[in-house]
MOPAC internal coordinates of N, CA, C and O (Angstrom, degrees):
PM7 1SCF
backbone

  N    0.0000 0     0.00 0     0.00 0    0    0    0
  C    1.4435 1     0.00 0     0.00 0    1    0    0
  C    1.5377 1   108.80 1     0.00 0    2    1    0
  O    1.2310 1   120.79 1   -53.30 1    3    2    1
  N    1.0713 1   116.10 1   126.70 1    3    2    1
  C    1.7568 1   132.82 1  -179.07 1    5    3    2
  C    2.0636 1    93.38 1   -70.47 1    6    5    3
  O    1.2310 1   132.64 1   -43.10 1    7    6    5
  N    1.2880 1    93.20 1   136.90 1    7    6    5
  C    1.2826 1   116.85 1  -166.06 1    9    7    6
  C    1.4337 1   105.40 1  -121.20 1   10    9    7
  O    1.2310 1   108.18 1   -63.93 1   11   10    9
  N    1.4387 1   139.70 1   116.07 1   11   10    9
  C    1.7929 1   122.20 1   163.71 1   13   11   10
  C    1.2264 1   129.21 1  -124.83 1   14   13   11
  O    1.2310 1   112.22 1    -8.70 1   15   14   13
  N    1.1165 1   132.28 1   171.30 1   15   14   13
  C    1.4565 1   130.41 1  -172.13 1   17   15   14
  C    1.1340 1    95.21 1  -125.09 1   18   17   15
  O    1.2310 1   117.26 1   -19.77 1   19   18   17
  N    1.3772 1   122.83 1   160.23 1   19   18   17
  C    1.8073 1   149.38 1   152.84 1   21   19   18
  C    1.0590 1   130.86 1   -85.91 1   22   21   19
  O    1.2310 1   116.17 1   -21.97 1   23   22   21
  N    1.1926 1   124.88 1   158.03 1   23   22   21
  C    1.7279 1   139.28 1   154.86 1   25   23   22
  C    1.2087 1   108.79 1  -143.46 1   26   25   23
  O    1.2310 1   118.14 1   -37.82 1   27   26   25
  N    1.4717 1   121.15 1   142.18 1   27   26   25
  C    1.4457 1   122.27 1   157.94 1   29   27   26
  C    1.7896 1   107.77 1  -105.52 1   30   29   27
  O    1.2310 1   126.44 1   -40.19 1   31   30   29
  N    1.2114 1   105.22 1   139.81 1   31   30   29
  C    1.5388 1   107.33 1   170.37 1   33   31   30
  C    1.6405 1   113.27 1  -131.40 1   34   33   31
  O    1.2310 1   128.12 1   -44.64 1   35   34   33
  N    1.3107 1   101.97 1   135.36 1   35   34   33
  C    1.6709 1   123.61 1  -170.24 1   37   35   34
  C    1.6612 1   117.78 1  -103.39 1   38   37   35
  O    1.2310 1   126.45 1   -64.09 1   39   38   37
  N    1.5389 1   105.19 1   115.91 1   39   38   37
  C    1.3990 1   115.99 1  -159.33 1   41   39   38
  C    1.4784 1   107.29 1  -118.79 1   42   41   39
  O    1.2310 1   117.87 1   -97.97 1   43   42   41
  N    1.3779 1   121.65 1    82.03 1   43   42   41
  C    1.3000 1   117.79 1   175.06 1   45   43   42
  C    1.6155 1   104.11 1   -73.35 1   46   45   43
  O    1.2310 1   127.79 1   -40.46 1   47   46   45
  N    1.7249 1   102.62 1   139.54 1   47   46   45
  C    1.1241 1   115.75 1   164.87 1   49   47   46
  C    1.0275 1   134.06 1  -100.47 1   50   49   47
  O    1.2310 1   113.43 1   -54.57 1   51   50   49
  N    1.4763 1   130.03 1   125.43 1   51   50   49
  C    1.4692 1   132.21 1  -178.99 1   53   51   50
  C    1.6561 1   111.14 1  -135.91 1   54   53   51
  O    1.2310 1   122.35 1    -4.77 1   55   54   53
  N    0.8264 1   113.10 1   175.23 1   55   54   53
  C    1.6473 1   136.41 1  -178.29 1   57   55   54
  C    1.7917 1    87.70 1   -51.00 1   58   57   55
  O    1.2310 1   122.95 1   128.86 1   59   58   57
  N    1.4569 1   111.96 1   -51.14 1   59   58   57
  C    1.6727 1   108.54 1  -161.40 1   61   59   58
  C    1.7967 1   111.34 1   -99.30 1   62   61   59
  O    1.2310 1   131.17 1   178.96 1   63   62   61
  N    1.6384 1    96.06 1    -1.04 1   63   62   61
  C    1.4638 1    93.12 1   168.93 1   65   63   62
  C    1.4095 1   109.70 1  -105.44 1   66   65   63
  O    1.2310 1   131.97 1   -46.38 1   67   66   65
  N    1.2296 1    94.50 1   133.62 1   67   66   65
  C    2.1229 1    81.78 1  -178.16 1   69   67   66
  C    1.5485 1   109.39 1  -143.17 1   70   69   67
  O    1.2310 1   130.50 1   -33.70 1   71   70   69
  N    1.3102 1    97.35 1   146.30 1   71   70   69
  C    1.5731 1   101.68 1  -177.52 1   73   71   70
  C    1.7714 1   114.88 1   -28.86 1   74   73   71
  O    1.2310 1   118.96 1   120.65 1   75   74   73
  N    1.0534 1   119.59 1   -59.35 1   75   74   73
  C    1.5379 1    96.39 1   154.77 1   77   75   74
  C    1.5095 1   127.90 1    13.50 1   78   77   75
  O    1.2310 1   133.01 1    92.29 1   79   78   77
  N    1.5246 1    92.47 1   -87.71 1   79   78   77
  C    1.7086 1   122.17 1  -164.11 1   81   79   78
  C    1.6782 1    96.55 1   -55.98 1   82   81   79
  O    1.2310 1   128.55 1   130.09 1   83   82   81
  N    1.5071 1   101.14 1   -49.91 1   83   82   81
  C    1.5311 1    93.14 1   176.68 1   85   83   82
  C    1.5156 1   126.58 1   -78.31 1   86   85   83
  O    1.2310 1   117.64 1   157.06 1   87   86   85
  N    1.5547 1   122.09 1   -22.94 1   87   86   85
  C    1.3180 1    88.04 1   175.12 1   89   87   86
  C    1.1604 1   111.03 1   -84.70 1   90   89   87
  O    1.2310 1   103.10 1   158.07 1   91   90   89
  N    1.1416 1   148.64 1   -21.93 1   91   90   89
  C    1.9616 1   145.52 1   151.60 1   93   91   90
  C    1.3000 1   100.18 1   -14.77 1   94   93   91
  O    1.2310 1   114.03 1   120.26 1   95   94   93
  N    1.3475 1   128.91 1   -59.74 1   95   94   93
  C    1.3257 1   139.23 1  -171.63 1   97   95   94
  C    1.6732 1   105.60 1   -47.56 1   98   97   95
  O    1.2310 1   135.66 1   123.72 1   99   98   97
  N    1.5043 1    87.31 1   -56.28 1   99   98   97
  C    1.5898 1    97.77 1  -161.24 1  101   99   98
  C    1.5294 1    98.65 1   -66.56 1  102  101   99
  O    1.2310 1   118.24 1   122.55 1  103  102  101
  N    1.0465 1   120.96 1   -57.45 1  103  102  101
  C    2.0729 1   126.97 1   179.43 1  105  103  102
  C    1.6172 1   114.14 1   -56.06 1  106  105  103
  O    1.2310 1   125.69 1   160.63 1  107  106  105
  N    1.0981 1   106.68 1   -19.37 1  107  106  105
  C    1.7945 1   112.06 1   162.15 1  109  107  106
  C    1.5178 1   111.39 1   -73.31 1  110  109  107
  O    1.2310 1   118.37 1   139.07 1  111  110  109
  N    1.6563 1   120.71 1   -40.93 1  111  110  109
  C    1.4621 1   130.00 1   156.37 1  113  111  110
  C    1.2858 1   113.72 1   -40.58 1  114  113  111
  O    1.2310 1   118.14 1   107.63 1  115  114  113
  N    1.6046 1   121.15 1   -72.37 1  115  114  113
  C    1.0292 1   113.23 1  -143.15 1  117  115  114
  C    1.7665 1   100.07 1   -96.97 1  118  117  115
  O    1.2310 1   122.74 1  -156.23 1  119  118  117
  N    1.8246 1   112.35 1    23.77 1  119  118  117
  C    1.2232 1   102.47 1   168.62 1  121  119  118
  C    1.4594 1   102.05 1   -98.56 1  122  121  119
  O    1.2310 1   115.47 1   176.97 1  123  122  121
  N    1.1908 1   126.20 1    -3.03 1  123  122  121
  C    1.3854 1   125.24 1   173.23 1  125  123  122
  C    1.7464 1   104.59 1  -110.92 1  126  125  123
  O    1.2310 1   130.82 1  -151.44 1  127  126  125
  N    1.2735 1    96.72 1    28.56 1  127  126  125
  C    2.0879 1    92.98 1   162.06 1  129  127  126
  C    1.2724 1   112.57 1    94.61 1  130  129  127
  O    1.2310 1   115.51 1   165.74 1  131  130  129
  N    1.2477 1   126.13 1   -14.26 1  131  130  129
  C    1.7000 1   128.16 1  -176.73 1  133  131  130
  C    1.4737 1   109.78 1   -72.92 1  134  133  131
  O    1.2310 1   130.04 1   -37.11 1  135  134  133
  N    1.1826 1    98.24 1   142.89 1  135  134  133
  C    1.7806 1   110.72 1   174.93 1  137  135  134
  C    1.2734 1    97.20 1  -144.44 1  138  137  135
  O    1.2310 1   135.88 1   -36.52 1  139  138  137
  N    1.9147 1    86.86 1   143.48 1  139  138  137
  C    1.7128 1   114.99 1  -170.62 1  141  139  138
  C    1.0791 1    94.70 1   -88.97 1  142  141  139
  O    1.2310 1   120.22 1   -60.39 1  143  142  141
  N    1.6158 1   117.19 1   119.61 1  143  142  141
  C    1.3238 1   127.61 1   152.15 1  145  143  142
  C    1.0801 1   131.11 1   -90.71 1  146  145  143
  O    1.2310 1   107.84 1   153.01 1  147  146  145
  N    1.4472 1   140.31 1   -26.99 1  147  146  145
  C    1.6104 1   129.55 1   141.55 1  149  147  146
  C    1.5960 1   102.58 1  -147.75 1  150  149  147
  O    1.2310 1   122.92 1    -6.53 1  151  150  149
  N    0.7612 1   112.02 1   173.47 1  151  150  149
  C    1.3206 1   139.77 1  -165.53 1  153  151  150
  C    1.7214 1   110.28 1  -126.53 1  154  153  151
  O    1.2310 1   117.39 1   -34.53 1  155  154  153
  N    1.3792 1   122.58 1   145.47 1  155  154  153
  C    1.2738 1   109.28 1  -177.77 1  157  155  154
  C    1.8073 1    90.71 1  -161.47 1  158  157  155
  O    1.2310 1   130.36 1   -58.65 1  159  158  157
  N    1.7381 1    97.63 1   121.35 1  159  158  157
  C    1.7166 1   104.16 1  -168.62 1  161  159  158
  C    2.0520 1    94.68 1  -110.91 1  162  161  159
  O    1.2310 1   136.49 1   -48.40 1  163  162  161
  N    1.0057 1    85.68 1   131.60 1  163  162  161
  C    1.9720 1   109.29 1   161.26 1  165  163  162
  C    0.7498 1   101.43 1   -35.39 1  166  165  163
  O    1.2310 1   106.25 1   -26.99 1  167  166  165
  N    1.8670 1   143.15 1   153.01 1  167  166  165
  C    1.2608 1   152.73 1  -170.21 1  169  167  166
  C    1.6247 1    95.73 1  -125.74 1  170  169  167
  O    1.2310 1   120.31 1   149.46 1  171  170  169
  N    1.3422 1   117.02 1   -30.54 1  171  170  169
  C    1.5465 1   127.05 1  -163.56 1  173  171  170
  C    1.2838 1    88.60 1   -98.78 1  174  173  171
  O    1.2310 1   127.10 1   -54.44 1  175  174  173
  N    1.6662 1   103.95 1   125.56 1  175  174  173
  C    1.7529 1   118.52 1   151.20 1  177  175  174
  C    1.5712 1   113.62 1    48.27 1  178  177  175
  O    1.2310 1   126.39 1  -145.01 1  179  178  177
  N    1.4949 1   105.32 1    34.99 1  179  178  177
  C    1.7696 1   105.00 1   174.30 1  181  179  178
  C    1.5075 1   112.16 1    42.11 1  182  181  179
  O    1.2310 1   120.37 1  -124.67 1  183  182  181
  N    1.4819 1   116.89 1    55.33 1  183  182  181
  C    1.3615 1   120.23 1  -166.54 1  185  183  182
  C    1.9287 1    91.38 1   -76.22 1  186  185  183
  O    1.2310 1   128.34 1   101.71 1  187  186  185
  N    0.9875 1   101.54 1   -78.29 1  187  186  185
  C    1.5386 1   104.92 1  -175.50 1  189  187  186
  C    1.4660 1   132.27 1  -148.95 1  190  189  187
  O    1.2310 1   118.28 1    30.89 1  191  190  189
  N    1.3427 1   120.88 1  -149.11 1  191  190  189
  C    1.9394 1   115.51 1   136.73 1  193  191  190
  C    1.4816 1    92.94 1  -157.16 1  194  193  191
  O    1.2310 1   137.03 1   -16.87 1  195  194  193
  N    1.4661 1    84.62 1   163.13 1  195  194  193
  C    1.3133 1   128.75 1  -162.90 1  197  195  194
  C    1.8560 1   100.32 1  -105.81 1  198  197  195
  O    1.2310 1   121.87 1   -88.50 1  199  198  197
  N    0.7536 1   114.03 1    91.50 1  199  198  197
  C    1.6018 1   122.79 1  -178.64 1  201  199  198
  C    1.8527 1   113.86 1   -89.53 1  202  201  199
  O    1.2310 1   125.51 1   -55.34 1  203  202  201
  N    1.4512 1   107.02 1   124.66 1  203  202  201
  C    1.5831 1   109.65 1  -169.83 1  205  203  202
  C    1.7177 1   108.31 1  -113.84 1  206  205  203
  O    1.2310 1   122.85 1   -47.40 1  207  206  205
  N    1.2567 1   112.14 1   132.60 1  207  206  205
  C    1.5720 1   104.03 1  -177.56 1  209  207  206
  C    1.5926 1   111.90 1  -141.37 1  210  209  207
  O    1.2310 1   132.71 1   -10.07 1  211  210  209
  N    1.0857 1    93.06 1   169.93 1  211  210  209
  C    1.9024 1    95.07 1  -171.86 1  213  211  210
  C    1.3848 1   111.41 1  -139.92 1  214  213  211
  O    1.2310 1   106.78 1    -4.93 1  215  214  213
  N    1.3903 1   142.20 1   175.07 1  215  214  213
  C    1.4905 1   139.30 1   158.37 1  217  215  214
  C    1.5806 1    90.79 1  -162.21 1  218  217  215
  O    1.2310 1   132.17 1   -18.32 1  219  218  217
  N    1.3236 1    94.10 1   161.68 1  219  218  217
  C    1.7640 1   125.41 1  -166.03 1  221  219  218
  C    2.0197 1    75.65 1   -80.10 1  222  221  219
  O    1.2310 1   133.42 1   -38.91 1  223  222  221
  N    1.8189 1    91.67 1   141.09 1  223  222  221
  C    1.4907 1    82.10 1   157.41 1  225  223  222
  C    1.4602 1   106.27 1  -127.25 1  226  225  223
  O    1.2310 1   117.35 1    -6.17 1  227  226  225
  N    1.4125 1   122.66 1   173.83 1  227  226  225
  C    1.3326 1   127.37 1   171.54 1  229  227  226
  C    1.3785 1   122.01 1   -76.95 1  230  229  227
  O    1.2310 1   121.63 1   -46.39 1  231  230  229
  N    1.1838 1   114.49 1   133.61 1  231  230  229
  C    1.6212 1   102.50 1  -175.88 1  233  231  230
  C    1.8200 1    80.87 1  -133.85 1  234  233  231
  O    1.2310 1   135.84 1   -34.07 1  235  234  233
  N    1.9122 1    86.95 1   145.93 1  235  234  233
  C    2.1244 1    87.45 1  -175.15 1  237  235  234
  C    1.1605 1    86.91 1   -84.67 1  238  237  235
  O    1.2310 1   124.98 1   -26.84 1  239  238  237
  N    1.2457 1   108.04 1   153.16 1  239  238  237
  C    1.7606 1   132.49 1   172.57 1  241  239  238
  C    1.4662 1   117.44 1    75.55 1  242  241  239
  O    1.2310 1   135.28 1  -172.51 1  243  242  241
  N    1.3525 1    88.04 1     7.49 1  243  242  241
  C    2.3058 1    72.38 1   165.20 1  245  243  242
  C    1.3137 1   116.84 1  -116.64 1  246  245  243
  O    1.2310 1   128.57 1   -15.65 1  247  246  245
  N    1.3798 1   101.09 1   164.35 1  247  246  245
  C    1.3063 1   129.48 1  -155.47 1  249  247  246
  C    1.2330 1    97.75 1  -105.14 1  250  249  247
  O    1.2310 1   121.38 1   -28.68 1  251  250  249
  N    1.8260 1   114.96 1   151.32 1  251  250  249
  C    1.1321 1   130.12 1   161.50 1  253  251  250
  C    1.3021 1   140.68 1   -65.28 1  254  253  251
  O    1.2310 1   120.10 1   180.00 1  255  254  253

């Protein structure tokens, strides 16, 4: 049985943070196995997003 873990990561947006900064963020994730499973952006005053991710983990002794 496939097993996964989480992270949430918090992306305030400003004039000096810019998608840039975050996808670096995000490709540093997904060089260690994380995948974005949704994403969820502030409606009020371009506050930020809230980025959700997961990866398969290893567990010893299981089977496929």
């Amino acid at each position: 049985m496939k097993t996964f873990e989480y992270d949430i990561l918090s992306f305030p947006m400003t004039r000096k943070t810019s998608l840039a900064d975050m996808r670096a963020s995000l490709n540093e994730k997904g060089a260690d196995g994380w995948e974005v499973v949704s994403i969820s952006t502030s409606e009020f005053a371009n506050i930020g997003h809230t980025v959700f991710l997961k990866r398969e983990t290893t567990t010893i002794g299981a089977t496929a």
